[in-house]
C-alpha positions in Angstrom: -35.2 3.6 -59.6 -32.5 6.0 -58.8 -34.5 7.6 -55.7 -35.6 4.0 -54.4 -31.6 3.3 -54.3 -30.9 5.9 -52.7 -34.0 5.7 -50.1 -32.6 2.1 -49.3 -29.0 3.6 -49.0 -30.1 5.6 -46.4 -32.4 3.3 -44.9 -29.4 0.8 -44.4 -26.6 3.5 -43.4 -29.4 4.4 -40.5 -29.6 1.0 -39.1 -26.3 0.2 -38.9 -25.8 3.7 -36.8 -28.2 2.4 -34.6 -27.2 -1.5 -34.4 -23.3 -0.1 -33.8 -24.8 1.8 -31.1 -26.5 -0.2 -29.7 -23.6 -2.6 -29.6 -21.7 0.0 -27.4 -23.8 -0.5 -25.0 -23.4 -2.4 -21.6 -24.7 -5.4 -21.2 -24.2 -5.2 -17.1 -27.5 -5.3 -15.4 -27.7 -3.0 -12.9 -27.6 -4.6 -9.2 -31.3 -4.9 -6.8 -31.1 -3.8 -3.7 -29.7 -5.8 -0.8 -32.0 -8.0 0.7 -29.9 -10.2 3.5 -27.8 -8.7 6.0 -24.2 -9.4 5.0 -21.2 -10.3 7.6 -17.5 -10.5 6.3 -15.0 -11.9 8.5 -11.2 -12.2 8.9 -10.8 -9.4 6.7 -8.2 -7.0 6.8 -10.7 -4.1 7.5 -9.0 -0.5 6.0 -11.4 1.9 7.7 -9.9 5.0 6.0 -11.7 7.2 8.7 -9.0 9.7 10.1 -6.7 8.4 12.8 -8.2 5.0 12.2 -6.1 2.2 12.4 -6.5 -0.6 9.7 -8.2 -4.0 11.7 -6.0 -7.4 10.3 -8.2 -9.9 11.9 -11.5 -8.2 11.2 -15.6 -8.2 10.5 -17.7 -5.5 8.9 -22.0 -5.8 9.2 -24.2 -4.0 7.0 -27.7 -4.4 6.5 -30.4 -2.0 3.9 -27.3 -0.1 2.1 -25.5 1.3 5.3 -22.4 -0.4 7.8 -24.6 -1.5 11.1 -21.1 -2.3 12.8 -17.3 -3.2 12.7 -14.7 -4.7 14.5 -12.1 -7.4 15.7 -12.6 -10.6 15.5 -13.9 -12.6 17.1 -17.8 -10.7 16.4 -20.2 -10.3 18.6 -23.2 -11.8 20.3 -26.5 -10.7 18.6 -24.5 -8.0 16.1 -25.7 -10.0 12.9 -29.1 -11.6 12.5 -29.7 -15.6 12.0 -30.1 -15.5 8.7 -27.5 -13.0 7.6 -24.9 -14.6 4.5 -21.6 -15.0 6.0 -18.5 -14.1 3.8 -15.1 -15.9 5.5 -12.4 -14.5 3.8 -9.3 -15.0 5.4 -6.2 -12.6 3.7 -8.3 -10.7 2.1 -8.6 -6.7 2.3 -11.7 -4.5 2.6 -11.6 -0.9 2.0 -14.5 1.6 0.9 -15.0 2.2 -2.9 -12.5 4.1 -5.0 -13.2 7.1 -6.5 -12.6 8.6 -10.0 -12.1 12.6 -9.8 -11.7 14.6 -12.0 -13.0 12.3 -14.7 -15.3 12.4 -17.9 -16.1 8.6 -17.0 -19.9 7.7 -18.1 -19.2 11.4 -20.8 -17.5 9.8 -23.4 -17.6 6.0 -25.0 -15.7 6.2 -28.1 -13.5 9.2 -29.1 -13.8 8.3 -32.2 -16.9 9.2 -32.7 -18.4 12.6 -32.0 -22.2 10.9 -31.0 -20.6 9.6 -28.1 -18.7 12.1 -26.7 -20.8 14.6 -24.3 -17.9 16.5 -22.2 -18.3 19.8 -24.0 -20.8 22.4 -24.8 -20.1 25.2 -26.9 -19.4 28.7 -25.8 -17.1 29.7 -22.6 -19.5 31.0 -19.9 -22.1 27.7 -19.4 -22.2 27.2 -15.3 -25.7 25.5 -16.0 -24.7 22.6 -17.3 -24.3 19.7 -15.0 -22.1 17.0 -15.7 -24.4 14.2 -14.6 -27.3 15.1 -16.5 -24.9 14.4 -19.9 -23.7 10.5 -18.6 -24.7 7.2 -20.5 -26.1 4.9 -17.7 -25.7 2.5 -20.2 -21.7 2.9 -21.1 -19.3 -0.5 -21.1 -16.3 1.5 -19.3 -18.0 2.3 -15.9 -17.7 -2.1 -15.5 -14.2 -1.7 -16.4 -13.6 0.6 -14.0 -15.3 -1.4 -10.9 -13.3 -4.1 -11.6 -9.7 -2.3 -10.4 -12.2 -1.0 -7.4 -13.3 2.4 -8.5 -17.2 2.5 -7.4 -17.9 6.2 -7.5 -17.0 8.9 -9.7 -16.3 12.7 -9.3 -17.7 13.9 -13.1 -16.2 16.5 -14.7 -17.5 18.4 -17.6 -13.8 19.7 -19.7 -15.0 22.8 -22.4 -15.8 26.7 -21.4 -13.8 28.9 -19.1 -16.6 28.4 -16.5 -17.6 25.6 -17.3 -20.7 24.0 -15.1 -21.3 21.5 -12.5 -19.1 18.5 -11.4 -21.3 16.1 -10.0 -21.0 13.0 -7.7 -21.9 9.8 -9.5 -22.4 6.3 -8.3 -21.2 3.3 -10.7 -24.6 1.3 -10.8 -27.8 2.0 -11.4 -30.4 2.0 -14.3 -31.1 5.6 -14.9 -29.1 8.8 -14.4 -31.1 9.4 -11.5 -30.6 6.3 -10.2 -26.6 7.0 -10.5 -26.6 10.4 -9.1 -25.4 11.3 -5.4 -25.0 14.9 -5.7 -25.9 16.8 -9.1 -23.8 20.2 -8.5 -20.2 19.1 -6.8 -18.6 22.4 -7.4 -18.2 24.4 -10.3 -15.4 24.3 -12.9 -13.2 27.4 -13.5 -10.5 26.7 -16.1 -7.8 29.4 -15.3 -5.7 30.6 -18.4 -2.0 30.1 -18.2 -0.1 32.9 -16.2 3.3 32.8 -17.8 3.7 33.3 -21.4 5.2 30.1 -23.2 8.0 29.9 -25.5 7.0 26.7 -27.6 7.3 25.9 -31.2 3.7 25.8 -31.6 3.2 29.2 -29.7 2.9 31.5 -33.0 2.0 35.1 -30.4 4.8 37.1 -28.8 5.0 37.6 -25.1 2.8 40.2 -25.6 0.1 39.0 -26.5 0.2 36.0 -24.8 -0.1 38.3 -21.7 -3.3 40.6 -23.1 -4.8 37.2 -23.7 -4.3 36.1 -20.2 -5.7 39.5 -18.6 -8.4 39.9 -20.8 -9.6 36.2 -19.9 -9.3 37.2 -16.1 -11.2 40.1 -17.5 -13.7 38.3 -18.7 -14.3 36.0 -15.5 -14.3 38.7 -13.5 -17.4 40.1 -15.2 -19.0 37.0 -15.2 -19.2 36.5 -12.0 -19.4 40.2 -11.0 -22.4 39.8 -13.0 -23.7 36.8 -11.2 -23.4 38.6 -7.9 -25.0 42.0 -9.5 -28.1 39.4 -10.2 -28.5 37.5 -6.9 -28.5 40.7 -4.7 -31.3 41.5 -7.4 -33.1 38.8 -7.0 -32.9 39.0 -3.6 -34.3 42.5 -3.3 -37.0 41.9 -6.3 -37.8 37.6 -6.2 -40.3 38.3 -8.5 -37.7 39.2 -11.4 -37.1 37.6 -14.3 -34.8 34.3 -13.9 -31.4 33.5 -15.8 -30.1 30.4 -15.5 -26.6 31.0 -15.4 -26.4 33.0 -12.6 -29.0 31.0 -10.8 -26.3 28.3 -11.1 -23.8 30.2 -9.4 -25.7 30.8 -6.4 -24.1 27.9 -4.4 -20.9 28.7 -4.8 -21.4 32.2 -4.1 -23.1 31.1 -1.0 -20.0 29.5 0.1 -22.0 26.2 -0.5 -20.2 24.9 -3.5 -16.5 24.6 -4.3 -15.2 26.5 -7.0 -12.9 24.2 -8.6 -10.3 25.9 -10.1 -8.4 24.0 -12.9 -4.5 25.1 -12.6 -1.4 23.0 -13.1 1.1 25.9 -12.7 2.7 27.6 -9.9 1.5 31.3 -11.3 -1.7 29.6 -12.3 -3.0 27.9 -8.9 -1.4 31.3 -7.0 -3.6 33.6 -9.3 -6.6 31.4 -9.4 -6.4 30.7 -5.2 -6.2 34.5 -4.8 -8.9 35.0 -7.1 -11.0 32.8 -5.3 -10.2 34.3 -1.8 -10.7 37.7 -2.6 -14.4 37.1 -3.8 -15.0 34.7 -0.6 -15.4 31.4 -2.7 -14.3 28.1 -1.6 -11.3 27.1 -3.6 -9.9 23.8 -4.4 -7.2 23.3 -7.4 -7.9 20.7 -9.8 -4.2 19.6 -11.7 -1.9 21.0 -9.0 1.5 19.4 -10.0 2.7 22.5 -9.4 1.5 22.6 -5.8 4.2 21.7 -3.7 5.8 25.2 -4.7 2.8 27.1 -3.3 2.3 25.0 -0.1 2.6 27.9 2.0 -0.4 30.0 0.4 -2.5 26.4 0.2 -2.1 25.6 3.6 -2.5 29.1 4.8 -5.9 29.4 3.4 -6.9 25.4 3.9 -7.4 24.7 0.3 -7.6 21.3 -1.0 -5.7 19.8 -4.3 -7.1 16.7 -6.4 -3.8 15.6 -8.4 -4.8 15.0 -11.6 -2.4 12.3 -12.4 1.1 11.4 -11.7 1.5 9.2 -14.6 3.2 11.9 -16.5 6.3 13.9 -17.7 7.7 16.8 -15.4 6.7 20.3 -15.8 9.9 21.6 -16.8 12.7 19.7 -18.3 14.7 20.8 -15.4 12.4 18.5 -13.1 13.7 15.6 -12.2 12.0 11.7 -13.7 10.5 11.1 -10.4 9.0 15.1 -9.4 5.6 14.7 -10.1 5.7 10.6 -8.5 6.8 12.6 -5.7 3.7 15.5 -5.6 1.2 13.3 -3.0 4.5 12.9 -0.5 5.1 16.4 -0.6 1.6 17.2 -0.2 1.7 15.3 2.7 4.6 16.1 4.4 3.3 19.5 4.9 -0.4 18.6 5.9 -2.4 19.6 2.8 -5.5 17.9 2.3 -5.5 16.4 -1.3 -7.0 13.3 -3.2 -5.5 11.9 -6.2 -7.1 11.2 -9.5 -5.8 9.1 -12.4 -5.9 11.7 -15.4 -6.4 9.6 -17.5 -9.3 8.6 -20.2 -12.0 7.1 -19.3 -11.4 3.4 -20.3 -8.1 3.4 -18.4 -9.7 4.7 -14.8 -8.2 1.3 -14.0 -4.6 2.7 -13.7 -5.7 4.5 -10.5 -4.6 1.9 -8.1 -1.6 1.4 -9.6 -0.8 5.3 -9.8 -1.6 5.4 -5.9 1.1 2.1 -6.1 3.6 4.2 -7.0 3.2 7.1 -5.0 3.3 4.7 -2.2 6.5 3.7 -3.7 7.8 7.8 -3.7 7.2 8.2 -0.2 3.4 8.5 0.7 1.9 6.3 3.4 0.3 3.7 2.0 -2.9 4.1 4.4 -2.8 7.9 3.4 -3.2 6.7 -0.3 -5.8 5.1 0.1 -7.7 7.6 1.9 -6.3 10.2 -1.0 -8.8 8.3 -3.6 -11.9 6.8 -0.9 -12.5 9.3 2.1 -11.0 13.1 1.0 -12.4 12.7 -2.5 -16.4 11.5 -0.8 -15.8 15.1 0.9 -14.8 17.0 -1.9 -17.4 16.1 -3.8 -20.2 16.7 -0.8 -21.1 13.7 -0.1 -17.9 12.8 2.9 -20.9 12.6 4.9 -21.8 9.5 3.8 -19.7 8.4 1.4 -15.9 7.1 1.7 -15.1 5.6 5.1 -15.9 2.5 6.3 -17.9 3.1 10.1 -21.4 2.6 11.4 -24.2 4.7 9.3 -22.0 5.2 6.1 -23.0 3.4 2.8 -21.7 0.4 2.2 -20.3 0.7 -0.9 -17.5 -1.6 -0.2 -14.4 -3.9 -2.2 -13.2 -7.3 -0.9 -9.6 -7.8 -2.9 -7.3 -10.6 -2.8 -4.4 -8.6 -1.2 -2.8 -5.0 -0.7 -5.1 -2.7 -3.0 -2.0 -0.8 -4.8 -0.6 -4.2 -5.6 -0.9 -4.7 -9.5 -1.3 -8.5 -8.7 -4.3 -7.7 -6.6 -7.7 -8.1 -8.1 -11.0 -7.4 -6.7 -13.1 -10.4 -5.7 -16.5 -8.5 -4.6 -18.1 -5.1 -4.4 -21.1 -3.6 -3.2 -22.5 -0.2 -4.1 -25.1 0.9 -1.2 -24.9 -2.6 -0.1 -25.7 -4.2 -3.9 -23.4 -6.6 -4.9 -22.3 -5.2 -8.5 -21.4 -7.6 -11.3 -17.4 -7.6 -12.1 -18.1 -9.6 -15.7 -17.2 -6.5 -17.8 -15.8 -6.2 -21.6 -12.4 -7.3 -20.5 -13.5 -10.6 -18.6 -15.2 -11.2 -21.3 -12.5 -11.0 -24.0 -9.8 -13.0 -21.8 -12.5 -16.1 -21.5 -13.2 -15.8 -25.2 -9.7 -16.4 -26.0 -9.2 -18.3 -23.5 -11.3 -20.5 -24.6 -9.6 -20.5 -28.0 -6.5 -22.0 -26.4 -8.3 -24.8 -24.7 -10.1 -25.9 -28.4 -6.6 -25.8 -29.8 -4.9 -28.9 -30.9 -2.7 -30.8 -30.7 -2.2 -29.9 -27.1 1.6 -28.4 -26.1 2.8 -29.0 -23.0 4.5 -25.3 -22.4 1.9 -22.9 -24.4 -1.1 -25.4 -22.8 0.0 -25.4 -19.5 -3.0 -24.2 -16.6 -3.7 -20.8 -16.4 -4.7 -19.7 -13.4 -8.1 -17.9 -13.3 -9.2 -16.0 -10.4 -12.3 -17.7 -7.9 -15.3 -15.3 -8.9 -16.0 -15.0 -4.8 -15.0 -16.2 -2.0 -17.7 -17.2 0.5 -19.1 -20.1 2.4 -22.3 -20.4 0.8 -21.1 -23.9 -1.8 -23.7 -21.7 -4.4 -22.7 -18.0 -4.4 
C-alpha cells in the first residue's frame, strides 16, 4: 500500500511538471509566408539607411519577403501589381524591425525555475556553444517583445570567461531553425575587472584582487594561444584529430567573427580593446558605459559599442543622475558607431523604445536612435546585409506604429517579419481584455470608473475584413 502511494505521488508530481510547462508555453502561431504583394501608403517611411532622409508622405512595396520599392507619394505606375492589398495609413510611421542585443530573450522563461533557464553552461572556456541552439521557439516573452516593435534579437549566451556564440535570431518561426539568421554572431569574451574594488562585499585585499585579474588574462591568453597553436596544426596536418573548441574559434581568428568583449569600465574596455588588437581580432565592447572616456582609442581603431542599457545608476557616485542617459550623445558626438540595447530581462525587452525615448531626450538625434537599435545592430550581428534598413532587396521585416516610435503613447499597429504579418495578441493583450471584460460585467454601472476605455484598432487598412 505504502509503495502504490508513493508510485501515485510521483505519478501526479510528474504531470503537473509537465501540464505547468506546458502552460508556459506560447500559444502564438507562428506566421505563413506572404502570399500578396503588400503596398503601404502615406506613411511616414523611416528608412534608417545612412544619410537617408525619413519620407512624411510615403509608400513602401514588398512582395516574397524582400522591399521591391519605396518612395514619395503619390506611387507609381505599374510599381505594385493589381491585386496587391493596399494598407492607407495616414499618420502613421514605418520603420524596420527593432532589435534586442545583447539579450538572453527566447534563453530564459521563468527565473524561477531552473528548467527554464538555458543561458549558462558550466565551466569557463565553452566557445562551442551557440546561443541559438539553446532558445524555446515556443516561449510567451518573444510576443511581448514584438508588440513594443522588437522583431529580431542579437542572443547572448551570459556564463564562462569565453563564453560561445551570439547568434542572430528572428522573432517568428516554428522551429529554431526556422528562427535562426546567423548561428555564430561573434564570440563572447567576458573580461575581468581591471581596478581592484573597495566594496563591503569585497572580502580580498588589493592584492589579490589584482593576481586574480592577471591570472584570468593569463588564462585567456592560453586559451586562445592554444586555439591558434591548433588551427596552424590543422592547417599543416587536416587529417588531425578535431576539438571543438578551437574549431569554434576559427572565425574569429579569421577576422570573420567579432570578438565581443563584455567591459563596462574605463580600464576594462582599454585592456580588453588592446587585447583584442594585438592578436588581430575584431573587437566590439559589449556594456561600454564607460566608453565615452576612451573615445579616443575606440575611434582610433573603429571599434563598435552596443550600450547595454541606460536605464541605470552611474558608475561612480561622483557621476552625475543623467551620465549614463547621456552615453549614446556622447558616442555620437564623436562619430563612434554604437547600437543600444535595453539590458534588461527578458520579459521587459519592451522598455527599449522607451530607453532610446530618453536618450533622445539627453541629446541624441532621434533618427540616429533609431538607427542605434534597427540598422547598426543588423550589422553587428552579420546580417546588415540584409537586415535593418528599409530599401529595395532588404527583408521586410517591417513595424507600422501609430506615431513617433520612442513615444511611450505609441503602440504598434502591424508587423511583418520577412514579409509575414506576425500576430501582436500576446500574454499582456490577453490579460488587459480579460479584465477588461471584468469591468464591463460589473454592475451596477458608475458613470466615472465605467466610462469608455479606449482600445487600440487591431489594423489599419482598407480591406472592411483585415
Amino acid at each position: 500500500m505504502m509503495n502504490n502511494r508513493k508510485s501515485w505521488f510521483v505519478a501526479s508530481v510528474v504531470v503537473t511538471i509537465t501540464v505547468n510547462a506546458t502552460a508556459r508555453q506560447s500559444s502564438e502561431i507562428p506566421a505563413p509566408k506572404q502570399q500578396t504583394q503588400m503596398v503601404l501608403r502615406h506613411v511616414d517611411v523611416r528608412p534608417c539607411t545612412p544619410g537617408a532622409k525619413p519620407i512624411p508622405n510615403g509608400w513602401v512595396v514588398f512582395d516574397k519577403g524582400c522591399i521591391v520599392a519605396l518612395g514619395a507619394e503619390p506611387i507609381g505606375l505599374g510599381v505594385a501589381s493589381a491585386n496587391a492589398m493596399e494598407i492607407d495609413a495616414p499618420g502613421h510611421v514605418l520603420t524596420p524591425g527593432l532589435w534586442a542585443s545583447a539579450t538572453t530573450l527566447g534563453l530564459i522563461e521563468t527565473a524561477q525555475v531552473e528548467a527554464t533557464d538555458d543561458t549558462s553552461e558550466f565551466g569557463d572556456f565553452h566557445p562551442e556553444i551557440k546561443a541559438s541552439t539553446a532558445t524555446n521557439p515556443d516561449s510567451d516573452l518573444p510576443p511581448v517583445a514584438r508588440n513594443a516593435g522588437i522583431l529580431m534579437a542579437h542572443v547572448f549566451p551570459v556564463s564562462g570567461v569565453v563564453g560561445g556564440h551570439a547568434s542572430a535570431m528572428r522573432l517568428d518561426g516554428w522551429t529554431i531553425m526556422d528562427r535562426t539568421v546567423n548561428a555564430e554572431a561573434g564570440m563572447i569574451v567576458h573580461w575581468p575587472m581591471m581596478e581592484p574594488v573597495q566594496s563591503r562585499w569585497q572580502s580580498k585585499s588589493f592584492d589579490e584582487q589584482r593576481k586574480d585579474r592577471d591570472k584570468a588574462i593569463a588564462a585567456i591568453d592560453r586559451f586562445f594561444d592554444a586555439a591558434e597553436a591548433y588551427l596552424r596544426a590543422r592547417a599543416a596536418d587536416p587529417g588531425g584529430a578535431k576539438d571543438a573548441r578551437y574549431e569554434s574559434l576559427r572565425g574569429v581568428i579569421e577576422k570573420r567573427e567579432p570578438v565581443l568583449l563584455d567591459a563596462n569600465w574605463p580600464g576594462q574596455i582599454e585592456a580588453s580593446v588592446l587585447w583584442a588588437i594585438r592578436r588581430g581580432y575584431r573587437p566590439v565592447v559589449v556594456g561600454g558605459l564607460g566608453a565615452p572616456e576612451m573615445i579616443p582609442l575606440l575611434k582610433a581603431n573603429g571599434v563598435p559599442v552596443i550600450v547595454r542599457g541606460i536605464n541605470r545608476m552611474p558608475l561612480r557616485e561622483s557621476d552625475g543622475v543623467s551620465a549614463v542617459f547621456e552615453v549614446p550623445a556622447k558616442l555620437a558626438n564623436a562619430g563612434l558607431n554604437f547600437s543600444i540595447a535595453s539590458g534588461d530581462e527578458p520579459a521587459h525587452e519592451r522598455s527599449l523604445p522607451s530607453q532610446c525615448g530618453r536618450a533622445v531626450g539627453h541629446g541624441l538625434d532621434v533618427n540616429q536612435a533609431l538607427e542605434c537599435v534597427t540598422r547598426v545592430p543588423a550589422e553587428l550581428a552579420g546580417v546588415g546585409a540584409h537586415y535593418g534598413t528599409v530599401a529595395p532587396g532588404m527583408s521586410a521585416t517591417l513595424v507600422l506604429w501609430s506615431g513617433d516610435p520612442f513615444e511611450i503613447t505609441t503602440v504598434v499597429r502591424r508587423a511583418w517579419v520577412d514579409g509575414r504579418e506576425v500576430d501582436l495578441n500576446d500574454r499582456q493583450t490577453r490579460m488587459h481584455n480579460k479584465y477588461l471584460e471584468k469591468e464591463l460585467q460589473r454592475a451596477p454601472a458608475d458613470p466615472v470608473i465605467d466610462a469608455p476605455v479606449p482600445v487600440f484598432p487591431a489594423s489599419v487598412t482598407k480591406d472592411p475584413h483585415p
